[in-house]
Every structure is written in C-alpha cells, then in structure tokens.
C-alpha positions in Angstrom: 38.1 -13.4 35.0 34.9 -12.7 36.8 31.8 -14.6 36.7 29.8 -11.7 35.2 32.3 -11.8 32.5 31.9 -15.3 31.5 28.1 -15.4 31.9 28.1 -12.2 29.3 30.1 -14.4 26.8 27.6 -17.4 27.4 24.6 -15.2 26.6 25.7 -13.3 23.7 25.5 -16.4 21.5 22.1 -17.2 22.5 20.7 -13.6 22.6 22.2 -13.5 19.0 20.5 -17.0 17.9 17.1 -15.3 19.2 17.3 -12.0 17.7 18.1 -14.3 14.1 15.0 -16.6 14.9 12.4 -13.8 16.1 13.7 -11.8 12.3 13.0 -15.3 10.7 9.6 -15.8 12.1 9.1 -12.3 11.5 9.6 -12.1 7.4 7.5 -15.5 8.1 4.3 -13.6 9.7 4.8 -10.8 6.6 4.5 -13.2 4.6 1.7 -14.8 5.4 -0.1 -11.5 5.7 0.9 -11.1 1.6 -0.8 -14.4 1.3 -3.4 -13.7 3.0 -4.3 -10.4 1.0 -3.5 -12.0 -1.7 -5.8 -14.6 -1.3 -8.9 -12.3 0.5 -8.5 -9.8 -3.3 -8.9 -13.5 -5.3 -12.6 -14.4 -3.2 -13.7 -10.7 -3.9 -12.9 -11.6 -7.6 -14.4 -14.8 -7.7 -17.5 -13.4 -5.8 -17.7 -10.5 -8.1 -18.2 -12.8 -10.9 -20.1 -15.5 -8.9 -23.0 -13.1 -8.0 -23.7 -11.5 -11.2 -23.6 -14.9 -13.3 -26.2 -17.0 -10.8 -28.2 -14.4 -11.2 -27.5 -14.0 -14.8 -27.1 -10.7 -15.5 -24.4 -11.2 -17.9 -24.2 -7.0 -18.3 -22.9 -7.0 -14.7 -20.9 -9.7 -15.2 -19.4 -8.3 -18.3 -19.0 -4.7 -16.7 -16.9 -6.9 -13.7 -14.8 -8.5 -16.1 -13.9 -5.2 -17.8 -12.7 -3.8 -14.6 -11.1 -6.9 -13.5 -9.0 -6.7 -16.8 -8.3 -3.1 -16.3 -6.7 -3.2 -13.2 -4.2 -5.8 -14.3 
C-alpha cells in the first residue's frame, strides 16, 4: 500500500464533509436572499401607504391599497 494511496483515503472523507458544508451554507445564503426580498417588497408596501397617508391624500392611498390587494 503506497502512501499516495492512504493519503487519498484520508482526504476523501474530509473533501466530502466540505462539499456537504459549502451546499449547507449555500441553501443558507438563498435563503437569506428570499428573506431579504421578501422583506425589501414589505418597506415598498409600507412606504407606499406611509407617503400618501402623511400627506393625506386618502385617493392615493386608496388607489395603493387597491393594487396592493390585487396582486395578492
């Protein structure tokens, strides 16, 4: 048994734990990136209705809540 042998079968387990980990943190990142869209479309729709109301122009607002409600 040579040397190269032996030092294959030692990294195969560890290359195999790192290819697991980097698809765990992976799925993590994607994740995150939903989240973060996710939470980016909810301050659009909170700011959408903010604006119109402090200045209120409740026919704005009205016309934002009807779209809002439409795309759901």
């Amino acid at each position: 048994m040579g040397m190269k042998s032996i030092v294959g079968r030692l990294k195969a387990p560890a290359t195999n734990d790192l290819r697991k980990r980097v698809a765990a943190l992976e799925a993590e990142v994607q994740e995150c990136r939903q989240l973060n869209l996710r939470l980016a479309e909810l301050t659009d729709i909170v700011t959408d209705l903010l604006v119109p109301l402090s200045r209120g122009d409740e026919a704005a607002l009205r016309e934002t809540l009807v779209k809002y409600q439409e795309s759901l």
